[in-house]
C-alpha positions as YAML, in Angstrom:
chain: A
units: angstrom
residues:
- id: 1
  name: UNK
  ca: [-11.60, -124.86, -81.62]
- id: 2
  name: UNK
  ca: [-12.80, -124.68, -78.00]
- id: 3
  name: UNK
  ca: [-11.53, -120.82, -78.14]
- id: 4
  name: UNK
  ca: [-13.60, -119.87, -81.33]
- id: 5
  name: UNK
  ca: [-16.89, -121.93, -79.46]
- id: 6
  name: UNK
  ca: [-16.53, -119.99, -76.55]
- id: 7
  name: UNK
  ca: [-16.17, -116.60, -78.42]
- id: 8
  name: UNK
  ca: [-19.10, -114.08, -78.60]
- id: 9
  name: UNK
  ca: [-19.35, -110.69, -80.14]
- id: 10
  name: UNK
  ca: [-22.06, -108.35, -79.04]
- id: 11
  name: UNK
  ca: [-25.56, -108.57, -80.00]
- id: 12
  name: UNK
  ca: [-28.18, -106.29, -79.31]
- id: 13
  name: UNK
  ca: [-31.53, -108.33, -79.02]
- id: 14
  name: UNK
  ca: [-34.90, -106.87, -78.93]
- id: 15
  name: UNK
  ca: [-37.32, -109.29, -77.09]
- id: 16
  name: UNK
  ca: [-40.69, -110.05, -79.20]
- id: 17
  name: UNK
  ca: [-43.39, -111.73, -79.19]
- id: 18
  name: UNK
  ca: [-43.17, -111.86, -83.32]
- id: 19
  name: UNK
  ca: [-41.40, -115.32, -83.98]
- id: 20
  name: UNK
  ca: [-38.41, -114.85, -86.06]
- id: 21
  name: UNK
  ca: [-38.71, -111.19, -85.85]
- id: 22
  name: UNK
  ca: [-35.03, -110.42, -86.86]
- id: 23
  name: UNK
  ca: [-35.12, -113.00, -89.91]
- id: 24
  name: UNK
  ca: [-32.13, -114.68, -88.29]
- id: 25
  name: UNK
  ca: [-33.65, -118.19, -89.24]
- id: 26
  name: UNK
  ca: [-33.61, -117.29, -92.92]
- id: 27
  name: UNK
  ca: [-36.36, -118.82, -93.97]
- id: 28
  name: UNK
  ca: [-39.79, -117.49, -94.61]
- id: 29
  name: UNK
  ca: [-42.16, -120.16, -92.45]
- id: 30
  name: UNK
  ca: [-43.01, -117.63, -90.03]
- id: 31
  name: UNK
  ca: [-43.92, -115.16, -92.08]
- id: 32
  name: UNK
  ca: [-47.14, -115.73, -94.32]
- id: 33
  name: UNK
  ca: [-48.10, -114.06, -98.07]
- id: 34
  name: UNK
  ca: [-51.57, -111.91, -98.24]
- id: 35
  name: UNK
  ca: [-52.97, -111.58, -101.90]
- id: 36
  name: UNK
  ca: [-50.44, -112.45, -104.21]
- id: 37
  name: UNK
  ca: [-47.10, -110.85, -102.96]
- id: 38
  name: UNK
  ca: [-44.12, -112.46, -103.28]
- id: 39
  name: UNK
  ca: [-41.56, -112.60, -100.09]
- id: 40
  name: UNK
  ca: [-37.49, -113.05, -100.26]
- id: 41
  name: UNK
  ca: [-35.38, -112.11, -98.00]
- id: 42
  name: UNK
  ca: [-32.48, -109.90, -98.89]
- id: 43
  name: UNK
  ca: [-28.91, -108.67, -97.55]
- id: 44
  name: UNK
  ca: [-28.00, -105.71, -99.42]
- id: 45
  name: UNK
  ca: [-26.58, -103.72, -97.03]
- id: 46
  name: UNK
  ca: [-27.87, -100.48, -98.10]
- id: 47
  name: UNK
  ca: [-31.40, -101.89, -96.79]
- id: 48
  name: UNK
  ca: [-30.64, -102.91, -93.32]
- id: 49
  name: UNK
  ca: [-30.71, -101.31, -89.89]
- id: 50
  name: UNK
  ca: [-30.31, -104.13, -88.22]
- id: 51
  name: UNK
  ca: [-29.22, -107.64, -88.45]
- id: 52
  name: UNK
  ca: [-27.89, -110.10, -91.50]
- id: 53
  name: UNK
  ca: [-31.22, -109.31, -93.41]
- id: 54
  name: UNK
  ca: [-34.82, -107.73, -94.27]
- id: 55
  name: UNK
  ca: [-37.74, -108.87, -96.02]
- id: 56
  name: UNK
  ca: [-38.53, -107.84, -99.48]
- id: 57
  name: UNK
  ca: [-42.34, -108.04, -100.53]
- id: 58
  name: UNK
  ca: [-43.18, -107.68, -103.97]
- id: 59
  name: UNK
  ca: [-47.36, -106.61, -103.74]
- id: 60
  name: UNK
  ca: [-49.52, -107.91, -106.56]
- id: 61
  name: UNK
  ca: [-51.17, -105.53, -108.67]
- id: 62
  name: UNK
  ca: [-54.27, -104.92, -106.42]
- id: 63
  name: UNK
  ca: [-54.37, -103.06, -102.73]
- id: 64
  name: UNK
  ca: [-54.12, -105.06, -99.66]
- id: 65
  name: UNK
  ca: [-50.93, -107.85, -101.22]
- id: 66
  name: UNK
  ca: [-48.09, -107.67, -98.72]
- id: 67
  name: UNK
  ca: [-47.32, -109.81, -95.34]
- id: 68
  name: UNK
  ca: [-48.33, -110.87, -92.49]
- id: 69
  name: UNK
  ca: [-46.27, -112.24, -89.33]
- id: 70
  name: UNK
  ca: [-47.55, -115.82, -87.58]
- id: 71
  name: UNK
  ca: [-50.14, -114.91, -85.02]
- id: 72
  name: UNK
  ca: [-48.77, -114.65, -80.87]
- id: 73
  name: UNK
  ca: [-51.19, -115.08, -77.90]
- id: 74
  name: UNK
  ca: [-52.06, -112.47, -76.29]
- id: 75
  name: UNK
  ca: [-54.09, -111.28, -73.43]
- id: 76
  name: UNK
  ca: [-57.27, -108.74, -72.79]
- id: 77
  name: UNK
  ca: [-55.67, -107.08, -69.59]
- id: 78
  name: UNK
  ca: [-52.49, -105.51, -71.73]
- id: 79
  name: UNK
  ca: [-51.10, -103.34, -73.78]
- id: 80
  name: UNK
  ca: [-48.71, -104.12, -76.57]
- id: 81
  name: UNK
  ca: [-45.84, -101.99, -77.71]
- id: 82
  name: UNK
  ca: [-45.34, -102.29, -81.61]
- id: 83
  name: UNK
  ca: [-41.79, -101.05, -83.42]
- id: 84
  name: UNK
  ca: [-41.32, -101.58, -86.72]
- id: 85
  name: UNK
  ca: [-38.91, -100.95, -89.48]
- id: 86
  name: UNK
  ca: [-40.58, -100.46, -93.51]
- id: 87
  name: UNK
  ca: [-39.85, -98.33, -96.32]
- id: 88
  name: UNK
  ca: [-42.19, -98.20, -99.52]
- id: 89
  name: UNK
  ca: [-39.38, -97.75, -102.52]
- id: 90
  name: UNK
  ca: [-42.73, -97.92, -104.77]
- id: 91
  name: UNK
  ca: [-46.53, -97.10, -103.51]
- id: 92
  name: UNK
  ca: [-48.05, -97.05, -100.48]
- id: 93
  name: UNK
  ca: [-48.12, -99.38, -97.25]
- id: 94
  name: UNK
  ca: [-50.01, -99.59, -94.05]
- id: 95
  name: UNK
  ca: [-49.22, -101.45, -90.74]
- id: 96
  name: UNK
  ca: [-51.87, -103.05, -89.57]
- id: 97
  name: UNK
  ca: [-52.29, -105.34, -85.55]
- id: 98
  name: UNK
  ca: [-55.02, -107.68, -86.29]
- id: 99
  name: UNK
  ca: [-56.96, -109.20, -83.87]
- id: 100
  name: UNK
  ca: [-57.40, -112.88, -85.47]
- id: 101
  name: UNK
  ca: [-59.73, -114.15, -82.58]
- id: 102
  name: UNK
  ca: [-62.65, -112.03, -83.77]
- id: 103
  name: UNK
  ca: [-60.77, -111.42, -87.78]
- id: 104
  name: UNK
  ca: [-60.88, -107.43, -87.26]
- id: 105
  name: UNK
  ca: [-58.43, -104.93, -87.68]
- id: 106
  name: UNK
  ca: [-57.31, -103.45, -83.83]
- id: 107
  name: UNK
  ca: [-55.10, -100.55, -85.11]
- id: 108
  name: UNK
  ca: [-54.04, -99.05, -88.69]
- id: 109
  name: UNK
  ca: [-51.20, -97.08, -89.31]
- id: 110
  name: UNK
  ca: [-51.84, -94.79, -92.52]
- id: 111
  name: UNK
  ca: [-50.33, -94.33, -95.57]
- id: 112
  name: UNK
  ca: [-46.55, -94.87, -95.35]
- id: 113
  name: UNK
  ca: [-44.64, -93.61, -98.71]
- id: 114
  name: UNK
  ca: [-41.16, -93.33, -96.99]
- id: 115
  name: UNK
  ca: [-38.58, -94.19, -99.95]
- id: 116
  name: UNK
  ca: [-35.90, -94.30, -96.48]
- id: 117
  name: UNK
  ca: [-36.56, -96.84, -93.59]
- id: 118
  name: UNK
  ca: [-39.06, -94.78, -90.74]
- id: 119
  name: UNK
  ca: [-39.75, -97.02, -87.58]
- id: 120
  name: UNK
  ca: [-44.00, -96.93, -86.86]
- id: 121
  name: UNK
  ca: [-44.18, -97.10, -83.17]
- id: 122
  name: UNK
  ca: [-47.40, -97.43, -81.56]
- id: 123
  name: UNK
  ca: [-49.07, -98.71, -77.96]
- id: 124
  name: UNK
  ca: [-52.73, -100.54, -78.27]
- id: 125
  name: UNK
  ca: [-54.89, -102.03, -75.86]
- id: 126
  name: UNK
  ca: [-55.77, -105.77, -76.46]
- id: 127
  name: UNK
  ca: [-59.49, -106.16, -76.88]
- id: 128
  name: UNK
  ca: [-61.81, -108.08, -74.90]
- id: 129
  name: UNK
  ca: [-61.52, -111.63, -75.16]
- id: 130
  name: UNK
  ca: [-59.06, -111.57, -77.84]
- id: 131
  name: UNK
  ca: [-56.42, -114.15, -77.62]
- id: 132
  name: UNK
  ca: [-54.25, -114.11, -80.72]
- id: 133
  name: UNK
  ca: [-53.38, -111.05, -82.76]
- id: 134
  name: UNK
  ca: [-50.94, -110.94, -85.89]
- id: 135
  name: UNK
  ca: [-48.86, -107.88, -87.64]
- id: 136
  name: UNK
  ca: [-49.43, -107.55, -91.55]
- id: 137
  name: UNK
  ca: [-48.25, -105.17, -93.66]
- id: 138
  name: UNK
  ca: [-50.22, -104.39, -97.34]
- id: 139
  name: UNK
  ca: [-50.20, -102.00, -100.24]
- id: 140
  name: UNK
  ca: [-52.75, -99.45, -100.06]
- id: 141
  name: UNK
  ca: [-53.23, -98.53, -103.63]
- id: 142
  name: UNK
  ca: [-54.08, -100.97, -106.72]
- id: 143
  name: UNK
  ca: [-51.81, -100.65, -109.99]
- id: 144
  name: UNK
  ca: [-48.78, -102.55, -108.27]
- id: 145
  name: UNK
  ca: [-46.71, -104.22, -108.07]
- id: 146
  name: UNK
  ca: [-45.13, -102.19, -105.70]
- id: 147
  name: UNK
  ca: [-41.86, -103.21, -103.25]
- id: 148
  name: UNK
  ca: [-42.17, -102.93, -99.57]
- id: 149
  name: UNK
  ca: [-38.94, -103.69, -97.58]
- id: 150
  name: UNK
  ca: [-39.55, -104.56, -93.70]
- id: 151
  name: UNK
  ca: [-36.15, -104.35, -91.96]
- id: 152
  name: UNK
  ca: [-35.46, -106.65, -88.56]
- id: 153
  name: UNK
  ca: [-36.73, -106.22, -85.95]
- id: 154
  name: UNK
  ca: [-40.41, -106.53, -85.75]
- id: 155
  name: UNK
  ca: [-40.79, -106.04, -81.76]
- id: 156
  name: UNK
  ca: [-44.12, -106.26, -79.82]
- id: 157
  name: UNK
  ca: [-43.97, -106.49, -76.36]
- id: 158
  name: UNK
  ca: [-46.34, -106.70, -73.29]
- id: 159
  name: UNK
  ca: [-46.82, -104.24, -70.76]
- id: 160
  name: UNK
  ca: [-47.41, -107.08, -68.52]
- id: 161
  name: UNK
  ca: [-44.28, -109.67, -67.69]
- id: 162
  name: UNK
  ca: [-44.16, -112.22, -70.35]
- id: 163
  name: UNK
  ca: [-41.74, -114.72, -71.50]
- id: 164
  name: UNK
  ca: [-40.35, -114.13, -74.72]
- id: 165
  name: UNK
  ca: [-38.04, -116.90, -76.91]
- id: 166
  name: UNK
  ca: [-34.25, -116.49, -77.47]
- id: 167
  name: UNK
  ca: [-33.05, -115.95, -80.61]
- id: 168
  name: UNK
  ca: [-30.54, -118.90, -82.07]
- id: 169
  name: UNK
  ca: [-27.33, -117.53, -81.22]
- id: 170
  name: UNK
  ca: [-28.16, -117.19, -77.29]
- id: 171
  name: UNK
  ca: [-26.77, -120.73, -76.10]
- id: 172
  name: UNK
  ca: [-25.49, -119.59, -72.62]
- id: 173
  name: UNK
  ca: [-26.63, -117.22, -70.08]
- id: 174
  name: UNK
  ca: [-22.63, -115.97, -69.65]
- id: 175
  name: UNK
  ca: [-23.41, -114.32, -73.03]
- id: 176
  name: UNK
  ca: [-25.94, -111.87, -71.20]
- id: 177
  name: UNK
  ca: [-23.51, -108.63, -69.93]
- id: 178
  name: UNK
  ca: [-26.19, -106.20, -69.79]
- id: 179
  name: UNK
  ca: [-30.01, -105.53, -69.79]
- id: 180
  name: UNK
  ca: [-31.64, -102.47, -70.55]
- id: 181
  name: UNK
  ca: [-34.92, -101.20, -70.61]
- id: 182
  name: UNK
  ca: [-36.29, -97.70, -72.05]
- id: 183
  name: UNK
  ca: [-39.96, -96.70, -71.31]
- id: 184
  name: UNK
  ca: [-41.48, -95.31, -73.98]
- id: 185
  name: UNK
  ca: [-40.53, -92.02, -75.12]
- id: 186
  name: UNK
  ca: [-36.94, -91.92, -73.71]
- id: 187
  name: UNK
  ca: [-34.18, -93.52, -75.62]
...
């Protein structure tokens, strides 16, 4: 027993300020339904890059149903770097960083149609005095439903240094046997 405890196969973790941003809790707390959608989360294989599972959203029949993630403080003097994983097997989606302090949205990402999984990647500014922003993802076009799959992880990271939470698995820092870092643009 004390062989299988002490045991570890590698992970590859990427730090975010998105809670449950690889769905490894399996449950759908920290993730929150806009308009009408309905959320499961799913482990066909065929639909994930990485991790055990993704997020299905079912949109309602009008534009704007999808997701949003629960909202992270933030801070006016940085930049956020935002990676994300969707595919639109039906419709249309946009990505969207809201800025929940003053309810606007900070940055839209178009009209994604992908039928395959494309990662949106994108750098913003924080406003002034915002302090808590959120990620959502909605349909674009009425006449749904349409199905939206957002596959682990959902990163968004500082510029600045920040403390971001473990996921579950890490219980002991001997399970850390590398750290790397790519700036944007090189990978």
């Amino acid at each position: 027993n004390a062989v299988l405890k002490n045991t570890d196969h590698p992970y590859i973790w990427f730090p975010s300020l998105v809670t449950d941003s690889d769905f490894g809790l399996n449950t759908l707390t920290n993730w929150t339904v806009v308009s009408g959608a309905t959320l499961t989360l799913d482990t066909t294989a065929s639909e994930i890059l990485f991790g055990e599972r993704y997020l299905s959203i079912l949109t309602a029949a009008s534009a704007d149903s999808g997701v949003r993630s629960g909202s992270f403080e933030t801070h006016e003097d940085e930049q956020l770097l935002v990676s994300t994983h969707v595919k639109a097997s039906a419709g249309n989606v946009k990505a969207q960083l809201f800025n929940s302090t003053a309810s606007t949205v900070t940055k839209s990402v178009g009209t994604i149609d992908e039928r395959v999984s494309i990662e949106i990647r994108f750098r913003e500014a924080v406003p002034s005095n915002c302090t808590q922003m959120y990620l959502r993802w909605l349909s674009v076009d009425a006449g749904g439903p349409y199905s939206i799959s957002l596959s682990p992880p959902v990163v968004v990271q500082s510029d600045r240094r920040r403390t971001y939470v473990t996921p579950s698995w890490f219980t002991r820092e001997s399970q850390v046997k590398d750290v790397l870092a790519f700036r944007q643009g090189y990978a």
